[in-house]
FIKOL-994711 format. One record per residue: residue number from 1; y negated, z, x negated of N, C-alpha, C in turn. Coordinates in steps of 0.1 Angstrom, whole numbers. Layout:
<nulos>
- pos/n_v/n_w/n_u/ca_v/ca_w/ca_u/c_v/c_w/c_u
- NUM/Y/Z/X/Y/Z/X/Y/Z/X;
...
</nulos>
This chain:
<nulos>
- pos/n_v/n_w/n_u/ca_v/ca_w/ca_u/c_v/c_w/c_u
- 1/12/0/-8/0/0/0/-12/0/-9;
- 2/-23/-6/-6/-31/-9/-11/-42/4/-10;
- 3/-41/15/-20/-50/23/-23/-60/27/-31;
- 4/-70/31/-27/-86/27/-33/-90/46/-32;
- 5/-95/46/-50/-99/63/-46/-111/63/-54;
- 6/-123/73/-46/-134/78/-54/-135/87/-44;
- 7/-152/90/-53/-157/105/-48/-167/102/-36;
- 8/-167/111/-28/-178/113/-17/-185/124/-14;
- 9/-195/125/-14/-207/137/-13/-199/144/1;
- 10/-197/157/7/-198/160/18/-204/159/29;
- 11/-214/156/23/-224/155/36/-221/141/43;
- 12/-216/132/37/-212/120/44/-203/117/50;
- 13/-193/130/53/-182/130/61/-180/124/70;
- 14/-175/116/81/-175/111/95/-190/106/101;
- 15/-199/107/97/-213/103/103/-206/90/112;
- 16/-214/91/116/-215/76/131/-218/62/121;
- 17/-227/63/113/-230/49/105/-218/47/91;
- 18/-209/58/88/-200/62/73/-196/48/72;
- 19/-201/42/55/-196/35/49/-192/36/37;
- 20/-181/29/34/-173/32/17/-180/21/6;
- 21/-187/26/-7/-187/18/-16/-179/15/-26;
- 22/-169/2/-24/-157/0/-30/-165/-9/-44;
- 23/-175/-7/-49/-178/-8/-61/-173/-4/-74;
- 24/-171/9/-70/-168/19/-81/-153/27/-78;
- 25/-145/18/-68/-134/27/-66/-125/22/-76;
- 26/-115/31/-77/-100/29/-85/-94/27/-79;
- 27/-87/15/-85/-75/11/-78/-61/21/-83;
- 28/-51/22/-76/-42/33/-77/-32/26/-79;
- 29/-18/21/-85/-11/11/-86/1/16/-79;
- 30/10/16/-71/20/14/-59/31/33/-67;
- 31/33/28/-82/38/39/-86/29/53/-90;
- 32/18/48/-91/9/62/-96/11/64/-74;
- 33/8/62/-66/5/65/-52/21/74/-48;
- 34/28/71/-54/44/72/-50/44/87/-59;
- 35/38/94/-68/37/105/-74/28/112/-70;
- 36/16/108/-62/5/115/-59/13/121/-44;
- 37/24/115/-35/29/117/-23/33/124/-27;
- 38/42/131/-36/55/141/-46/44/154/-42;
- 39/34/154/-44/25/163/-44/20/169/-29;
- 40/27/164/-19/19/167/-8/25/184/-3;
- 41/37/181/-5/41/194/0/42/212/-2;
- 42/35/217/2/32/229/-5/35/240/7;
- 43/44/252/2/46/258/13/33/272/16;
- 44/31/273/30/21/275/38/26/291/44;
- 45/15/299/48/19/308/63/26/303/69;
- 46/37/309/77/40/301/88/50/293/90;
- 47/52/283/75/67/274/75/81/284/74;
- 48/89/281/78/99/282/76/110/275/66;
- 49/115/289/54/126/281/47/136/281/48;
- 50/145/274/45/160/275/39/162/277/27;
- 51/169/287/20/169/292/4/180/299/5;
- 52/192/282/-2/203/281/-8/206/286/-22;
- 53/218/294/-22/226/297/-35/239/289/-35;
- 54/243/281/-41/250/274/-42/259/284/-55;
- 55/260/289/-56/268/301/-67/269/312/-61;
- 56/261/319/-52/265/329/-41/255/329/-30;
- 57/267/321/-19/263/316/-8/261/330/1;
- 58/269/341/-6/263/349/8/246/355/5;
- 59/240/349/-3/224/354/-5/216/344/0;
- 60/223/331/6/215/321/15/210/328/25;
- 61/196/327/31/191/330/39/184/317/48;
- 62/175/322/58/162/311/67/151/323/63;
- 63/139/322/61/130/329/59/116/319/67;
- 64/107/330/77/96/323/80/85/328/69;
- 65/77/326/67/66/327/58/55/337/64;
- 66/54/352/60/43/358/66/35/352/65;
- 67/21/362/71/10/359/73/4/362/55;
- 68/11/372/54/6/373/38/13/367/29;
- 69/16/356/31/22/347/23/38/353/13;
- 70/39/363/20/58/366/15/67/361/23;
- 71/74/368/19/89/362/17/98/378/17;
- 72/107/381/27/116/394/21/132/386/14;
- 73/135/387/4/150/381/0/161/395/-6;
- 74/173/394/-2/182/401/-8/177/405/-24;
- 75/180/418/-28/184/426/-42/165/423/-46;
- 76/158/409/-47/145/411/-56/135/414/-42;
- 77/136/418/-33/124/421/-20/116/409/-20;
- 78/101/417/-18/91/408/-12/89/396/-25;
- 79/87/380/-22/84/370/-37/72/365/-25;
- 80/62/356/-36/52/353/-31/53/338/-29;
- 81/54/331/-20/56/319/-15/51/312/-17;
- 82/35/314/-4/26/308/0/17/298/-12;
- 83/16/284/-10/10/282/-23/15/270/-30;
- 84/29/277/-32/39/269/-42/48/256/-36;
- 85/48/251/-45/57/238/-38/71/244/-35;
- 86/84/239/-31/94/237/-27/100/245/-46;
- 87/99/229/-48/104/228/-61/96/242/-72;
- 88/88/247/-74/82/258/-80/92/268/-74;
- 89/92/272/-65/93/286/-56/110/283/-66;
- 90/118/271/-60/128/276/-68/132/279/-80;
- 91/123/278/-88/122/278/-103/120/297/-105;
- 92/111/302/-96/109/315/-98/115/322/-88;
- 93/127/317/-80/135/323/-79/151/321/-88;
- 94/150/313/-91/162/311/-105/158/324/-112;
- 95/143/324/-115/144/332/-127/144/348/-121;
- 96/141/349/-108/142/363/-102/158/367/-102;
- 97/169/359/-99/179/361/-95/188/355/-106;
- 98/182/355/-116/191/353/-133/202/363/-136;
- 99/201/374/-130/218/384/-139/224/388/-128;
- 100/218/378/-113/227/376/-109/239/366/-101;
- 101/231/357/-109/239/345/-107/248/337/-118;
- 102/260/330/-116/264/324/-124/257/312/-129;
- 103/257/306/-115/248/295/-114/234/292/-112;
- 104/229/287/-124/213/293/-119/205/282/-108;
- 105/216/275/-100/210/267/-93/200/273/-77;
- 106/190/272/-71/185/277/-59/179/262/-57;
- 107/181/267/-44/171/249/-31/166/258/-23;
- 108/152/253/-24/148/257/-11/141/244/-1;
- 109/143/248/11/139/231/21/134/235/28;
- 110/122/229/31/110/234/43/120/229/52;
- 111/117/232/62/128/234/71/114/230/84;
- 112/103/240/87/99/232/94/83/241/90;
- 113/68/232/94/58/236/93/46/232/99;
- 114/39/238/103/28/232/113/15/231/110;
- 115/7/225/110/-7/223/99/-18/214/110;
- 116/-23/209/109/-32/200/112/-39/193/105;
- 117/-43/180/115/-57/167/107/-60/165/117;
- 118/-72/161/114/-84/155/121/-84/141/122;
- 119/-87/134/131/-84/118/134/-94/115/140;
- 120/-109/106/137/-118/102/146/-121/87/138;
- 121/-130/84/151/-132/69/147/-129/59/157;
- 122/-125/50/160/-122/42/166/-110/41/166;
- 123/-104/53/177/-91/56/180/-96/63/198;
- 124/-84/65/203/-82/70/220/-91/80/219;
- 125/-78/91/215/-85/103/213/-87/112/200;
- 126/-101/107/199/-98/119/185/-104/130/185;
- 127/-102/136/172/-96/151/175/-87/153/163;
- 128/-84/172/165/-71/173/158/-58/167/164;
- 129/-54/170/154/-37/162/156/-27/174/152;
- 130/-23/181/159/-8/189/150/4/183/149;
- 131/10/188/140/24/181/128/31/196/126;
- 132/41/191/128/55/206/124/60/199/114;
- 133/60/186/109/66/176/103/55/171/92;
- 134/60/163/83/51/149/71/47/145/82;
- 135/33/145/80/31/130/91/24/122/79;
- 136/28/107/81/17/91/72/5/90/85;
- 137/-4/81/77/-14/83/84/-17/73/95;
- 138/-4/62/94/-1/55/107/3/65/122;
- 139/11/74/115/19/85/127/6/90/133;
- 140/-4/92/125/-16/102/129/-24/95/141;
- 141/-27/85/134/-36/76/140/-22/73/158;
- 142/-13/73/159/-5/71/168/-6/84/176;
- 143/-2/95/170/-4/107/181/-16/110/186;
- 144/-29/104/178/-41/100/185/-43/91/193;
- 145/-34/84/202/-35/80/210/-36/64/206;
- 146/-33/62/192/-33/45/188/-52/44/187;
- 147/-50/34/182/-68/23/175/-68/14/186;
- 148/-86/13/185/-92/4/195/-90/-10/189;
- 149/-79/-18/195/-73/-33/191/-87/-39/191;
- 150/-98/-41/191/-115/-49/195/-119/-40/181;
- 151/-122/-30/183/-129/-22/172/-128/-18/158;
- 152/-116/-16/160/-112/-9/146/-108/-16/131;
- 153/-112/-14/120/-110/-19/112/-99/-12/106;
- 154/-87/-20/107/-74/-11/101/-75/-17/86;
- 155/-84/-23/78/-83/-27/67/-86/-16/59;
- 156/-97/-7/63/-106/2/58/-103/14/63;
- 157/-93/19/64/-92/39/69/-92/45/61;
- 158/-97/54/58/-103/59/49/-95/78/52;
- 159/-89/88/45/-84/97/39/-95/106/31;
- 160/-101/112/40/-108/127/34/-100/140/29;
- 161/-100/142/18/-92/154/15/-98/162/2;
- 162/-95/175/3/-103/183/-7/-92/184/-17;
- 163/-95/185/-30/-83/184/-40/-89/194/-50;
- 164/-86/208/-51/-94/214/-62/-107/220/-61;
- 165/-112/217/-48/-129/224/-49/-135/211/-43;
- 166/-128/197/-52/-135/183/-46/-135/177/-32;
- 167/-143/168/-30/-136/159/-21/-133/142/-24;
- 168/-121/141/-19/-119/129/-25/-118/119/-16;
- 169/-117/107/-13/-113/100/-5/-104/88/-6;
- 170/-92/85/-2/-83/74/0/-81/66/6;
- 171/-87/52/4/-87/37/13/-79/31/15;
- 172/-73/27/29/-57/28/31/-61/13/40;
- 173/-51/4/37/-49/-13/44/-35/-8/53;
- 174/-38/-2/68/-28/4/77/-26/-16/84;
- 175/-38/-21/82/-36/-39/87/-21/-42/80;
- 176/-20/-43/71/-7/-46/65/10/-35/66;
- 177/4/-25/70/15/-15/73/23/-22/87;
- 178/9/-26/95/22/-27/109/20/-44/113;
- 179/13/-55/99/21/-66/97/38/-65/88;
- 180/41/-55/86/53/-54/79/48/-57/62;
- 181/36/-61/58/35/-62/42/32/-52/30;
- 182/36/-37/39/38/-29/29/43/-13/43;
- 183/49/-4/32/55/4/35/42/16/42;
- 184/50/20/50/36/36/58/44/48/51;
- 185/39/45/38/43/55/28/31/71/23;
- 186/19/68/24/9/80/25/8/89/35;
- 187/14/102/28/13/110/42/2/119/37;
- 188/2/126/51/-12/136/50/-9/146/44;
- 189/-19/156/44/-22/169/37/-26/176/48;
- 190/-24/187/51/-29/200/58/-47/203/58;
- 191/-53/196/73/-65/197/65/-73/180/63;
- 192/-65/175/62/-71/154/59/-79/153/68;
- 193/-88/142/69/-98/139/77/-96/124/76;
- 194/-89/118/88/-88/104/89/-95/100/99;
- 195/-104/81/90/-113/80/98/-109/64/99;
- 196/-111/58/107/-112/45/111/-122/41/115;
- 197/-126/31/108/-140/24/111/-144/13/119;
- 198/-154/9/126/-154/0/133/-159/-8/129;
- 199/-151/-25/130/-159/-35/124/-169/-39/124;
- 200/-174/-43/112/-192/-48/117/-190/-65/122;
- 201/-200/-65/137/-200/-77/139/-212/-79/139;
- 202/-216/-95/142/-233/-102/144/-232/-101/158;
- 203/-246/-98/159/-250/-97/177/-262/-107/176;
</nulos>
């Protein structure tokens, strides 16, 4: 998918006139886009895990995620969750549960999690959108009730997201996702602000 990233002032968030200057954007190449997706998942309040021992299955548990971001697990108590990817959390529980395992293998699998994005622009209804699931930003734009087929510029959607303190933004060709000439491979973040723009015409 054809992805385009720079920076945007805040203040230019969703305005009624928001335009992108793709002067200065970077182009992202199909595999740098496919590692920046690796990154989306981060467990939250609220998800629910699964956290497998595959060396001693009776310490498998389901765990929801307090509000203060723990976790209660067999022999090491409360671990701190919230925050961490999938993949991290297991790494520091290998090392919590090291003398007592043979195997120092642990999985953990979001199992299920609910977040929200924002979806405005030249769409039904926009608004937030809630997700217990990945949503791409075709699905988003769909639970918002689908784009205005006359209005909308699906060339140009554009992906608000804070990364670090920043804000960044992500120029997404959804025109080619549902011509079939590339994959609806970008999913959202907890938090995205998806915008669809409307074409400029001559009057």
């Amino acid at each position: 998918m054809s992805i385009s990233i720079l920076m945007l002032g805040v203040g230019a968030m969703f305005s009624g006139c928001q335009s992108v200057d793709n002067s200065s954007a970077v182009k992202i190449r199909g595999d740098e886009a496919a590692q920046l997706q690796k990154e989306v998942l981060i467990v939250r309040e609220g998800d629910v895990l699964k956290i497998a021992f595959p060396g001693a299955t009776n310490l498998d548990t389901t765990q929801q995620v307090r509000r203060d971001g723990l976790i209660t697990l067999p022999i090491v108590g409360e671990v701190k969750a919230a925050g961490l990817a999938p993949s991290d959390l297991e790494k520091e529980l290998a090392q919590l549960y090291s003398s007592q395992l043979l195997s120092k293998e642990v999985t953990v699998t979001l199992v299920s999690s609910s977040f929200s994005v924002f979806v405005t622009g030249a769409v039904v209804r926009p608004g937030k959108v809630m997700a217990d699931h990945p949503l791409t930003a075709l699905e988003a734009i769909l639970e918002a009730g689908g784009y205005d087929p006359v209005k909308a510029d699906l060339k140009s959607v554009s992906i608000i997201r804070n990364e670090g303190g920043k804000t960044k933004t992500y120029l997404l060709n959804v025109k080619d996702v549902l011509e079939g000439k590339d994959n609806d491979t970008f999913v959202l973040r907890p938090g995205d602000k998806l915008f669809i723009p409307v074409k400029f015409t001559w009057f």
